[in-house]
C-alpha positions in Angstrom: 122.0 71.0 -19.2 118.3 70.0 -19.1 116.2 71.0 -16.1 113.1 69.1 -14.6 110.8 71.3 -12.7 107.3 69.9 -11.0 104.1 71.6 -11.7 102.7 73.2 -8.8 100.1 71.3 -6.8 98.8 73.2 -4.6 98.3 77.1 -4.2 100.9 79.6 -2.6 99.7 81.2 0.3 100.8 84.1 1.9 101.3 83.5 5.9 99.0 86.1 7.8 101.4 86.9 10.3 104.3 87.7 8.9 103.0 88.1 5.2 105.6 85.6 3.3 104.4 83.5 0.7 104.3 79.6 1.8 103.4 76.5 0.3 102.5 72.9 1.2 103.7 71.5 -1.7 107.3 69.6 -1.3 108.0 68.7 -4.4 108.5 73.0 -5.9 111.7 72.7 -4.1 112.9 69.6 -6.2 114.6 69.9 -9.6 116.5 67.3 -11.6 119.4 67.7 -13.7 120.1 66.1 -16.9 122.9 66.0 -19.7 120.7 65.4 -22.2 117.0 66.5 -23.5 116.5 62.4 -24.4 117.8 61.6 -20.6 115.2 63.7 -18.9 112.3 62.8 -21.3 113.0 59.3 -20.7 113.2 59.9 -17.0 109.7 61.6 -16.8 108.0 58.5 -19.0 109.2 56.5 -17.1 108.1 57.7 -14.0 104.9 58.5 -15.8 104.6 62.3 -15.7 103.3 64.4 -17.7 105.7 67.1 -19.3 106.4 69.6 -21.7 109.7 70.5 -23.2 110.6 74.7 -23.5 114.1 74.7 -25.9 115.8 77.3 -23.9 116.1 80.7 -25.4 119.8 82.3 -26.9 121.6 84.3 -25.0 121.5 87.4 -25.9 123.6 89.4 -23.7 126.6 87.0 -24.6 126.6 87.2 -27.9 126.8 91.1 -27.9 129.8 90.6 -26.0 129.2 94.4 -24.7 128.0 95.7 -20.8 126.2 98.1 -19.1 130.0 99.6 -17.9 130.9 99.9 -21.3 129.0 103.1 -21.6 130.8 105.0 -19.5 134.8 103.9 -20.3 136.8 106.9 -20.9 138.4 105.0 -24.1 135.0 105.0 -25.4 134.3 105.8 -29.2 131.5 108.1 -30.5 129.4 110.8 -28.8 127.6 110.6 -25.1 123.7 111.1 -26.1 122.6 111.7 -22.4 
């Protein structure tokens, strides 16, 4: 799954009132989905944007197959070190 986010055009700004962070600019709250890296790279040409493409990273977590719970089973093998 390939993701299109816009570049921010204007500033965040925080709200004096109630101090949250706002923005003018309606197009952060748009993102596009495509099946494919080609798909969305042809989408952005040819609505002639400028865009950069970030690979996304491995998974780590899922490939250890382990959890944060996994420390503390009573089956566990090996010595508790805290």
């Amino acid at each position: 799954m390939w993701r299109l986010d816009f570049e921010p055009e204007l500033p965040r700004s925080i709200e004096p009132l109630m101090g949250w962070t706002s923005s003018g600019d309606m197009r952060q709250q748009v993102r596009l989905n495509f099946s494919t890296k080609e798909e969305a790279i042809a989408y952005a040409e040819r609505s002639g944007l400028a865009y950069r493409v970030e690979e996304p990273k491995p998974n780590l977590a899922a490939r250890r197959g382990a959890s944060y719970s996994d420390n503390f089973k009573t089956s566990r093998i090996g010595l508790w070190t805290h």
